[in-house]
N, C-alpha and C positions, 0 to 999 in steps of 0.2 A: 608511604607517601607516593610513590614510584605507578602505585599502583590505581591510586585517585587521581593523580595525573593522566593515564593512558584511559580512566573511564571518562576524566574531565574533558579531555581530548577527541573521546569518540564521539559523543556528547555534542560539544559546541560544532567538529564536523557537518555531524547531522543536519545541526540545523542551518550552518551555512550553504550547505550542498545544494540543500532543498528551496532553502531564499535563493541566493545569489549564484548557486551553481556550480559545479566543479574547479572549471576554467576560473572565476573569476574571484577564488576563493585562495589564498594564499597561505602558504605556512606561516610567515612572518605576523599576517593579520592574524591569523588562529591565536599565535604562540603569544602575543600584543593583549588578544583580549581575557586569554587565561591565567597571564600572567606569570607568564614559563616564559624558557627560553627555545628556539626554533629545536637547538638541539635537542630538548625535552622530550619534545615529540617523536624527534627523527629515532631516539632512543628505543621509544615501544617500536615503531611502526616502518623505519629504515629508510622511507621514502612519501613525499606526497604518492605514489602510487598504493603504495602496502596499507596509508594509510584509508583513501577510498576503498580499496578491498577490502581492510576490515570493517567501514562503516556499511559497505553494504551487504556485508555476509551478518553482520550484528542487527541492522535493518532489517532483511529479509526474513531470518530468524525469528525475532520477536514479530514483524506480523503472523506470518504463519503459525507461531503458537497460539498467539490470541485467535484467531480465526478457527484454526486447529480444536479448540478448547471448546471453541461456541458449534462448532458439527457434532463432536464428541456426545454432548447431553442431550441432542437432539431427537428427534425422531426423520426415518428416510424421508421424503418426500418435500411435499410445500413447507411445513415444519423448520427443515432443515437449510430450506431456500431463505426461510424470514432469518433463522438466527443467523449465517453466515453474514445478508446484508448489515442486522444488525452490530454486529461487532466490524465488521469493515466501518463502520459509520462511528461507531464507537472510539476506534482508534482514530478516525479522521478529527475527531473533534479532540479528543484526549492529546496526539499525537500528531498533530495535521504533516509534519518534515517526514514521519514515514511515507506517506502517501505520494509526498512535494518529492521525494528522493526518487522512489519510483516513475513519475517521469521524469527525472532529471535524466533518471539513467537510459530512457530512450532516447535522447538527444547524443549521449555519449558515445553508444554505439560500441562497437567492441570495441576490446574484450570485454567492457564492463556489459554489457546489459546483457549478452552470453552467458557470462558467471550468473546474472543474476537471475536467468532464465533455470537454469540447473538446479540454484534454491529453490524455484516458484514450480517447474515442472510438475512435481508429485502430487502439489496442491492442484494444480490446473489438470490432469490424467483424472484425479478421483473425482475432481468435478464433472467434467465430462460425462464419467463413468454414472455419475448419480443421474444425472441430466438425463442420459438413453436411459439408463434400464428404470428412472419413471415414467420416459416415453413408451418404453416396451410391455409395462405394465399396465399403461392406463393412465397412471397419475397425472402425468403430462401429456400435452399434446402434442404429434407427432411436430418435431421442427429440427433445426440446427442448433445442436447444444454451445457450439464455439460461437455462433455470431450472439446469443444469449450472452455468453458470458462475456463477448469483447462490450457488447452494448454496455454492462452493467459497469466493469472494468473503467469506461471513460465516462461514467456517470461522475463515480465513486474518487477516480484519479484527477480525471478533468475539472471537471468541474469546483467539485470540494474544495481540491487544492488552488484552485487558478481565481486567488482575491482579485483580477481586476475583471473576470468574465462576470465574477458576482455582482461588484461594484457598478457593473455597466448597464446591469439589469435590476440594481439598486436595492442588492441586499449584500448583507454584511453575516460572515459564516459567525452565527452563533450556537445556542444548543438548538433556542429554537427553530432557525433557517437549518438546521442536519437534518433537525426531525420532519419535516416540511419536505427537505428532499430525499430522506428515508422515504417517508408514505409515497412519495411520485414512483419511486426507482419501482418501490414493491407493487404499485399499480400496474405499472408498464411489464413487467415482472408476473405476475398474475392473469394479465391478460394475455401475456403471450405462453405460458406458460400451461397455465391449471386447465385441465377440458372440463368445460360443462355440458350437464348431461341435454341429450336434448336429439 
């Protein structure tokens, strides 16, 4: 039981982090709507801090596997550009509080979005690295692999996540509005991206 508790906890974390935000997310409300007691929690996690540490290292983690997993079977090149956006988009829809958590933790500012820099690093170095050496080969054309990937970044973050940016331009994140802004990201993606021959 001890143990369903500290996942039930990471859990409803998650998703309040990524709604309503670090700040304004309380252990008494956590512990209220899981139906524990404050202590419960402070039990696995020691402190509302320990416990944001852990949701964002359990966060960060599971994106990077899922994304990790869709490079993995890929092939180098554009290939590998489609499946990364697609499981990013995958988990936006599956998962939208991973995405909502990632900017939450830019607002927060250290230590937290440092730690979470640390997780996401390795992922963001290999991308890079695929970025140039398809530019160095040809596959891509010659550009800047980071401003690439921050553009794609606040497609995928920004947007996805941010129900009233949707709502203001009068859509509602469903499978079919992902898929909609899957095909744009990958256009814009494509075009800046693939050289044609010529």
């Amino acid at each position: 039981m001890p143990t369903e508790t500290k996942h039930r906890a990471l859990d409803a974390a998650t998703v309040a982090f990524a709604a309503r935000g670090v700040a304004a997310t309380s252990l008494d409300g956590l512990a209220a709507e899981l139906g524990v007691t404050k202590q419960a929690i402070l039990y696995h996690f020691r402190s509302k801090d320990g416990l944001v540490e852990a949701v964002l290292t359990a966060a960060a983690e599971d994106l990077m596997s899922q994304l990790q997993s869709a490079i993995d079977i890929s092939a180098p090149g554009w290939d590998r550009v489609v499946a990364t956006v697609r499981a990013a988009f995958a988990v936006a829809v599956r998962r939208p509080e991973l995405l909502g958590l990632l900017r939450e933790v830019s607002r927060l500012g250290r230590p937290w979005s440092a730690m979470l820099l640390d997780v996401l690093q390795p992922f963001v170095d290999r991308a890079v690295a695929e970025l140039e050496s398809g530019m160095a080969l040809g596959r891509f054309r010659a550009g800047e692999p980071r401003l690439v990937l921050v553009s794609a970044y606040a497609l995928v973050t920004g947007v996805v996540t941010d129900a009233e940016v949707l709502r203001a331009v009068g859509l509602e994140l469903d499978l079919r509005v992902a898929v909609r802004l899957r095909r744009t990201l990958l256009s814009f993606l494509e075009a800046a991206l693939v050289a044609r021959p010529g």
